[in-house]
N, C-alpha and C positions, 0 to 999 in steps of 0.2 A: 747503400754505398759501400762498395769493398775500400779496406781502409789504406789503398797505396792509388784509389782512384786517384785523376787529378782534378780538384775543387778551385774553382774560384771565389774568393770572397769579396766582391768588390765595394768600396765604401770599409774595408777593413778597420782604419784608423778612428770612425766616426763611434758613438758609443752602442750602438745596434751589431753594429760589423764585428766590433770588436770583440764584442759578447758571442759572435757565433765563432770565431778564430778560436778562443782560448774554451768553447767547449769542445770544438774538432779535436783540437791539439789534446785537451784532455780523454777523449775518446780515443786516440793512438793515432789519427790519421795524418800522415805521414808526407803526401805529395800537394802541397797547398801553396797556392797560386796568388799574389799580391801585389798590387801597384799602387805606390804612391800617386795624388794630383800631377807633382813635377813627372812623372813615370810615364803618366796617361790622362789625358783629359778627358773621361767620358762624354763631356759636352761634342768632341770631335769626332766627326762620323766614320773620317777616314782611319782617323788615327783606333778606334775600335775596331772595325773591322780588322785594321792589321795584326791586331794586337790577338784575334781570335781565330784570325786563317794563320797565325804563327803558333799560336797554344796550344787550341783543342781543347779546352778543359771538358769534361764530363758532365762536372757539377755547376751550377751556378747558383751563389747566394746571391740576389742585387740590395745589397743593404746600402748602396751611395745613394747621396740628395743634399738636398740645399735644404736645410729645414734653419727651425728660430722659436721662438714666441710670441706672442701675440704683437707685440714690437715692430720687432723684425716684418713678419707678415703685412704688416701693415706700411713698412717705411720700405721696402723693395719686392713691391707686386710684382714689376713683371720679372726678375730675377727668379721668382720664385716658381712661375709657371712656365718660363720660358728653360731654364735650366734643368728644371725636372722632368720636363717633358723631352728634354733631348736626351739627356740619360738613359731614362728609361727604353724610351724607342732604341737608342745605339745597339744599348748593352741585347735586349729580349732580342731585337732583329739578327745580330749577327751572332750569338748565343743559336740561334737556332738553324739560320744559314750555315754553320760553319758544323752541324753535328752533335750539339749537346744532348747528352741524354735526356737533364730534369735541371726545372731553371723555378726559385724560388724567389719572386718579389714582396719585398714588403712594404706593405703600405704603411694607413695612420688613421686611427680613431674618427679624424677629422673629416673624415670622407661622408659621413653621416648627417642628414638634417640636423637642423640647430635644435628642433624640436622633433626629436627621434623618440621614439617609444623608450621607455628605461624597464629592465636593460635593454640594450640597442641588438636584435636581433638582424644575422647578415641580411634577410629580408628587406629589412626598410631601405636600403641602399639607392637613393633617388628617387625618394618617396616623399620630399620635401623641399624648402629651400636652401642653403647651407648656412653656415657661420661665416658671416660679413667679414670677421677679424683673419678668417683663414683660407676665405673662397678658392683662391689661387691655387696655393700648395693641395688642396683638397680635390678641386679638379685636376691637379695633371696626374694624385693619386688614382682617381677613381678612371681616367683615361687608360693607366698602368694596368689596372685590374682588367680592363674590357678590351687591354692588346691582349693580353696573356690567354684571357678567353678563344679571342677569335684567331689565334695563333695556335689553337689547340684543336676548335673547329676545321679550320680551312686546311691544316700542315698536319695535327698531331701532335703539337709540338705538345712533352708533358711539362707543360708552366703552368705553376702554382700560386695562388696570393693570400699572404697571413697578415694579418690587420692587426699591429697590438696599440694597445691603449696608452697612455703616459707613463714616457719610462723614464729612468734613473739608477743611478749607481755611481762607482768609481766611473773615471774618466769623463764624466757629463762636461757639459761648457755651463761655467759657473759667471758669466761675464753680464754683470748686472741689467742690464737693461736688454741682453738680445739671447738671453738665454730663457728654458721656462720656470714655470714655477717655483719647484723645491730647489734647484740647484741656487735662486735668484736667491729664496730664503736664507737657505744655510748662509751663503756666503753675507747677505745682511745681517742674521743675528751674531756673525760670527766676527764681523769688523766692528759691531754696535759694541757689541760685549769687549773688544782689544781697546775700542775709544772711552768707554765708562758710559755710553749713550744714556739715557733717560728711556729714552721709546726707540721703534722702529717702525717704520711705516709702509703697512702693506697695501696691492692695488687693487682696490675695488673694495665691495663691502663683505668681501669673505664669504659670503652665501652659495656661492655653486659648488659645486661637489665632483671629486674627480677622482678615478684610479689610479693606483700608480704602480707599474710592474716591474720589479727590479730589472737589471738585463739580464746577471745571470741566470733569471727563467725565461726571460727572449731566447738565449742562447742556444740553451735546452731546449724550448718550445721550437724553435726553428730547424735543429737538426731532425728531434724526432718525426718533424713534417715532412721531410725531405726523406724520413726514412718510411713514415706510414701512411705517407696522404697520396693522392693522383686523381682530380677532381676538378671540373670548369667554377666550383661554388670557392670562395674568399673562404679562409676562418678566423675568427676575432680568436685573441689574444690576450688574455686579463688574467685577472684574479676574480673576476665576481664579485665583487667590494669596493665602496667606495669610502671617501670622507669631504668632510666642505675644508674648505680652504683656511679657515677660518682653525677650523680641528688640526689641520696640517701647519699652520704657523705655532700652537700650540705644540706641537709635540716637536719642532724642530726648536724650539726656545727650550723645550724643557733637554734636551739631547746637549745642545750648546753649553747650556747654565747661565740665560741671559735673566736678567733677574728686574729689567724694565718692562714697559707695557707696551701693548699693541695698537698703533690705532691705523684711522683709515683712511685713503686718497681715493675720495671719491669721484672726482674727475676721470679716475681712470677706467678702463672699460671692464667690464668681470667677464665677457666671453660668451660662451655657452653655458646655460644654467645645471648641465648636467650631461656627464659623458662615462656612463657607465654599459659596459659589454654585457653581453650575453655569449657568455662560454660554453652553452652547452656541448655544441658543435665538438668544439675540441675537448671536452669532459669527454662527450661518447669514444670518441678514439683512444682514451688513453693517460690524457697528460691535463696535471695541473699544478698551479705553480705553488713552491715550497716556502719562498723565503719574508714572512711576515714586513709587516710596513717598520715597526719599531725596530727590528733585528739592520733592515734596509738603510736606515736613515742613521742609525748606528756607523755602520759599516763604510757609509759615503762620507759621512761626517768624517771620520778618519780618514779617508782618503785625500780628503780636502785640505786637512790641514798639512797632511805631510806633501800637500803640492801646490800647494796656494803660492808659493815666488813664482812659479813661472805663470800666472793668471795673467790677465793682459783686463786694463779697469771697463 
């Protein structure tokens, strides 16, 4: 991408988007394209087309979506399929009607049988049945992947799809129950620890194990795609490493300085027992990611606090 192309990022505000904004910007690219929800509703078909027979953009990130955690997923199925799926189709159909050069979707981990080989190699992709708790969001991902394909078959179009695994960082939704994992953490051990709690109570029994990829190596990870990939094949997104949940409440207690115990709500569901990538894919190309889990959890931790008034419970 020359660096006065004009780029669209759209989903900017969300914590994926936002992460490829401020590595452009860091890389000097200078003509970048943005709308707000109120601005544009990608859900509307007309309202995107107009938005791209007006633009032109060159580039397109699709980093918008309706996402959640296991919660969420579970308490607004069809929101979840129905919203992403129109997204997606708006944005890739008139991205490529209207002359885009190179159009980068991302997907989500979640795309993968519930019982994928570990690590999850882009092979097994519909190889199985999926994760009950996220079927939804998973299919209108895996629909995403298989527009961009035959939109590259039938037209040319060169769309791309990078798949990354559980992210986080500054700007995550920290909003207890419909946020995921680590952000749900922090912000519990971080009000237990402001109330004097005793314990804090996490869901499930700790046992499944998950990656977790800061954004600002999605960021990274995203541009360089955009700059070194052009391919009908997905590439996973990770770090190659995982940890249980169980390990991840532990080091976010210890970050905190919550000095109660852990225990456990077993009523609640643990998900998929294990969602770890297979990065080779994007090793062979070039790129992996730098910035450690402790350094990560660190880093959001502050972030959080210095932004926790405007959380919403």
């Amino acid at each position: 991408m020359q660096r006065d192309a004009k780029i669209y990022v759209a989903g900017h505000r969300g914590l994926a988007g936002g992460s490829v904004l401020r590595r452009l910007r860091q890389l000097g690219y200078s003509n970048l394209l943005t709308k707000t929800h109120a601005d544009l509703d990608l859900v509307d078909q007309n309202s995107v087309d107009a938005f791209f027979a007006a633009e032109k953009p060159e580039y397109v990130f699709l980093a918008a979506a309706k996402v959640g955690g296991i919660h969420a997923n579970n308490a607004y199925p069809a929101e979840f399929i129905r919203d992403n799926l129109a997204i997606q189709t708006n944005v890739i159909h008139s991205a490529w009607k209207h002359g885009a050069k190179k159009l980068l979707f991302l997907g989500s981990s979640c795309i993968y049988p519930k019982h994928a080989p570990q690590p999850m190699p882009e092979s097994c992709l519909l190889s199985g049945p999926l994760e009950p708790t996220n079927e939804w969001y998973a299919i209108a991902k895996i629909a995403g992947i298989k527009m961009c394909q035959a939109y590259r078959r039938q037209y040319g179009f060169d769309a791309i799809s990078a798949m990354p695994t559980n992210l986080y960082g500054p700007g995550d939704n920290f909003h207890l129950e419909n946020s995921h994992v680590m952000p749900a953490l922090i912000r519990k051990f971080h009000e237990a620890k402001a109330r004097g709690d005793r314990e804090v109570v996490m869901w499930g029994t700790g046992a499944p194990r998950r990656e977790f990829l800061h954004v600002d190596d999605l960021g990274d990870a995203l541009v360089f795609l955009m700059d070194n990939y052009s391919g009908e094949d997905f590439v996973n997104v990770g770090v190659g490493d995982d940890v249980t949940i169980r390990e991840l409440a532990e080091l976010i207690r210890e970050v905190v300085g919550f000095e109660g115990v852990i225990t456990q709500d077993l009523r609640k569901p643990d998900g998929t027992p294990r969602k770890l990538m297979d990065v080779s894919r994007l090793t062979a190309l070039g790129w992996s990611a730098r910035i450690g889990l402790r350094e990560g959890v660190k880093e959001t931790y502050r972030w959080f606090i210095e932004n926790q008034d405007g959380f919403r419970r």
